[in-house]
N, C-alpha and C positions, 0 to 999 in steps of 0.2 A: 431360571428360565429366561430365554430372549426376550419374551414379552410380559412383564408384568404390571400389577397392576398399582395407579401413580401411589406416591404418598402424599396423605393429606395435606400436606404443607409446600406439596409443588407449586411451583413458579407459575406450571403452567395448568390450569384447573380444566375439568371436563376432558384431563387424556390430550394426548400428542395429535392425537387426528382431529379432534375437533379444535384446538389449537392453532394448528398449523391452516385447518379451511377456515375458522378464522379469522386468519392472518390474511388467506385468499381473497375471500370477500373482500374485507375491510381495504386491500388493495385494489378489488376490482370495480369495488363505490369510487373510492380517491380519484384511478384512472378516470373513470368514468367522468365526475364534476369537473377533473382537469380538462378532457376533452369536449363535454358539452360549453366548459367558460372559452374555451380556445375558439371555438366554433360561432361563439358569440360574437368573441371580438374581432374574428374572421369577417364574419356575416357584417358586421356595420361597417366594417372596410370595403366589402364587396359588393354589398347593396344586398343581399339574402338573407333575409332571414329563417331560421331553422324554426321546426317546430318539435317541442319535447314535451313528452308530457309531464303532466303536472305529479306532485310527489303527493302520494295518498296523506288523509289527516287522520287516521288511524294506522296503527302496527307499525314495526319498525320500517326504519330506512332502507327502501326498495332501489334494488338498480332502477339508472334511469338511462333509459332509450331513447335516442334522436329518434322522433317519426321518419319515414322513407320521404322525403320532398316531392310533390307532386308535378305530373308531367308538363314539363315550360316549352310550349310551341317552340321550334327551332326561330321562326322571326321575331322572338318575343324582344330580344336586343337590339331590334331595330329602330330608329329613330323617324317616328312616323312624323310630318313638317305639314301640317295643314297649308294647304295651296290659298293660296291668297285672290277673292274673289275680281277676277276682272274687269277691269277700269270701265267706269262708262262712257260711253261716245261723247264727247261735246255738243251740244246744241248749239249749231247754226245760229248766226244771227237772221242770216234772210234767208227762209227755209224754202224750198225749191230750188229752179234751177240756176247758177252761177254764170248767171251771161251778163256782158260789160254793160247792157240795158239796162238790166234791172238792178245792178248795184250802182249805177249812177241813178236812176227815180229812189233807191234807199236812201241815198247819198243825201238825195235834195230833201224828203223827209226829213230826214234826223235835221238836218240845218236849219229847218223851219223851228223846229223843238228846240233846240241850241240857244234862236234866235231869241226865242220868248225867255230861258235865262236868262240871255243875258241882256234885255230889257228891262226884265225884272230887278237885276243888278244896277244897273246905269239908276231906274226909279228909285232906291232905294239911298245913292249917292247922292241926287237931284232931291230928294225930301231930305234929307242931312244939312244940303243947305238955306233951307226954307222957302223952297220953291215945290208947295204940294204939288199946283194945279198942273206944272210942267210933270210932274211923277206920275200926276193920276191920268195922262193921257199917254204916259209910256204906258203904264196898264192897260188901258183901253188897248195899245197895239199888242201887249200878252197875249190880248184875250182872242185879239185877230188870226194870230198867228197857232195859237192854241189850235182854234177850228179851224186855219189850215193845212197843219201838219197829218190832223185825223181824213181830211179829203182826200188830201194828195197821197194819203196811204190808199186809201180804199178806192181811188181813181185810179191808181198804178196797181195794185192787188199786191202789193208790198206788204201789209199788214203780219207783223211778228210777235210773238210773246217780248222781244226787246225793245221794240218799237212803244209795246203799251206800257212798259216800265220806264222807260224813259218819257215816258208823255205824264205821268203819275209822278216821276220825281222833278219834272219841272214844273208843274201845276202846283207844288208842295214851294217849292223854291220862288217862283212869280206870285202865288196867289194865296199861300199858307204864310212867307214872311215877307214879301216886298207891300201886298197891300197893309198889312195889320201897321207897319213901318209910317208909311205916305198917312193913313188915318190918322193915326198920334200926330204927325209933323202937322195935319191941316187943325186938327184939334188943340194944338199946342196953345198956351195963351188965355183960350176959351173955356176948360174944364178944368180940376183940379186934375196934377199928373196923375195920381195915385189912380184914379177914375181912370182915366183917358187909359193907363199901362194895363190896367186888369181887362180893359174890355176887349183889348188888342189883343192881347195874350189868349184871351178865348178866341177870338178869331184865328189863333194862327195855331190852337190846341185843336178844335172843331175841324180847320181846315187837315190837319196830321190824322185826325178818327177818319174824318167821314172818306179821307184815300185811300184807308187802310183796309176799310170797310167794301168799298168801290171794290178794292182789288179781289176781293175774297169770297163775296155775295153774288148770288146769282141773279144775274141784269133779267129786267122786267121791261118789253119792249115799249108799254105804255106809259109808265109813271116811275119816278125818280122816288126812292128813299131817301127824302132829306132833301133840303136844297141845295144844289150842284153846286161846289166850292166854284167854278168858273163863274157860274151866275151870281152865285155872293159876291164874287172880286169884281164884276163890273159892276154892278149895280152902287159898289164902294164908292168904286173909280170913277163914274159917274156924276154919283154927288155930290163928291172932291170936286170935281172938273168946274161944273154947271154953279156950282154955288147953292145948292138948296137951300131955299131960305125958311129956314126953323131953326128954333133955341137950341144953342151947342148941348143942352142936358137933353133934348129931344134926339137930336143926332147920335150920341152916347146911347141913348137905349135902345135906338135902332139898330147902331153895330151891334152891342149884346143879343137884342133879338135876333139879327143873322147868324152869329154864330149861334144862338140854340137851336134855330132853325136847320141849319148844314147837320147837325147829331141826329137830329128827332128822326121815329122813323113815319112820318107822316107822308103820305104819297101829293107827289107835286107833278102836275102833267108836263109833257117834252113839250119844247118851243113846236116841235114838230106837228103834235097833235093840236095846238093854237092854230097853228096855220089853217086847220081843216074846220075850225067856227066857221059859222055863218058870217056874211060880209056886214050885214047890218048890225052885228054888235061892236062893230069897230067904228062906229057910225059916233056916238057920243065919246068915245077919249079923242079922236081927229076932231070935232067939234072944239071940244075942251081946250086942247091944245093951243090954238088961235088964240083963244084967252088967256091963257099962262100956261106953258107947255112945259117949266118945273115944278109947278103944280100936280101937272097934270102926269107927268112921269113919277110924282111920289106916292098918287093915290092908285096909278098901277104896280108899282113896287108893292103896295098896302095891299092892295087887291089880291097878288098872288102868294103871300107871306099868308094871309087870310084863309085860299083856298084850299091850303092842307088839311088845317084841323077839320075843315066841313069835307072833305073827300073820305078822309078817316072815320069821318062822323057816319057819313052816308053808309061809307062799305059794312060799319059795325053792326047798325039797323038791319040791313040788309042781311046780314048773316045771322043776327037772330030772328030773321020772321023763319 
């Protein structure tokens, strides 16, 4: 017959047909893994990856079928460039209008600011050579020029966000290191350095907080938080000046006391609101005066160094009745 059936010792067992499929399969696995590994090393070349499914963990070894790739928007290769968010305008120094007026009254401001640096600088050269009292009345013109550069702003209506940062870095510069400098130079001799350096160094640490603090805090049209590094720096400069006469360890702890005073946040009235007392309580330090008027200018220094903790005292009471 053409078709018989194998011998048991055939080559090729289970008959020619199931043999030969097989042969089929086992070719159409092989293909198969060649084309899914091709496709792999395809895909990391091409940036796609394929997705195939996974080979079952039971029965034998199943063809394996690349999934159909799902639909990739036509701009999916496009290269999207985040826009870069646009610059911000510059701020103005002198904010309004630019007419040749008003930037010459800027002009003269900032020069008044300028000046009191470099006062500050010159006092700090001038106590290097052991000449305080000549330093502590460039201070005093600081302190002049200080409160005239803030007039001459709010006289011309010049007043700018640059304006008041530069009235903050030179009050830092004249009255944070030129005074702390001239008080050591007049202490020199009189105190142990080691003293005289620490006490300074708080004066011109206090003087760097309490600007910092100025700049940030919301101004209170009555009362000062702290006392005003300007009024610290003259009331320095003043003593330097005049000679007050008390023991250099008494003077040492007067600076300390200003500078914890400039931190504290005890409320200290504006010269402003002074002005509005009654005239007869000016009636006894003009009295005084006559009779020793460095005296009499230490016990008002004492007097307002004094009124903080009692105005803080007062408000506390006050808030808890």
């Amino acid at each position: 017959m053409l078709w018989r059936r194998p011998r048991a010792d055939s080559p090729r067992p289970g008959g020619s047909r199931r043999w030969s499929g097989g042969l089929r399969r086992g070719g159409s696995i092989a293909r198969q893994v060649l084309l899914v590994r091709v496709g792999r090393r395809g895909a990391q070349t091409s940036g796609v990856d394929p997705l195939v499914e996974r080979l079952p963990r039971q029965g034998a070894l199943s063809r394996i079928r690349p999934r159909r790739a799902a639909s990739v928007p036509a701009d999916a290769g496009r290269l999207i460039v985040a826009q870069p968010p646009a610059a911000a305008a510059p701020v103005p120094l002198l904010p309004g209008e630019q007419t040749l007026s008003r930037r010459v009254k800027f002009a003269l401001v900032n020069v008044a600011t300028l000046s009191s640096i470099g006062l500050g600088l010159t006092a700090i050269l001038v106590a290097m050579h052991g000449q305080a009292q000549v330093a502590a009345a460039l201070l005093v013109a600081c302190v002049l020029f200080d409160g005239l550069d803030g007039a001459l702003a709010r006289r011309f209506g010049v007043s700018s966000p640059f304006g008041a940062q530069m009235d903050s870095l030179a009050d830092m510069c004249s009255f944070g290191l030129a005074t702390p400098v001239v008080v050591y130079a007049s202490l020199a001799g009189t105190v142990p350095p080691a003293a005289a350096a620490v006490a300074c160094a708080l004066v011109a640490g206090s003087a760097a907080i309490r600007l910092a603090r100025f700049n940030v805090s919301p101004q209170d049209g009555r009362f000062f938080s702290g006392v005003p590094t300007t009024m610290a720096a003259a009331v320095l400069a003043v003593v330097v000046l005049i000679g007050l006469p008390i023991p250099p360890l008494a003077q040492l702890g007067g600076v300390a006391l200003l500078g914890f005073a400039m931190v504290s946040s005890f409320p200290y009235a504006k010269l402003a609101r002074l002005a509005t007392l009654p005239p007869w309580i000016w009636l006894a330090p003009l009295a005084a005066a006559f009779v020793d008027w460095r005296a009499t200018f230490g016990l008002i220094v004492l007097g307002y160094l004094i009124s903080g903790p009692m105005l803080w005292w007062r408000h506390r009471r006050a808030a808890a009745i």
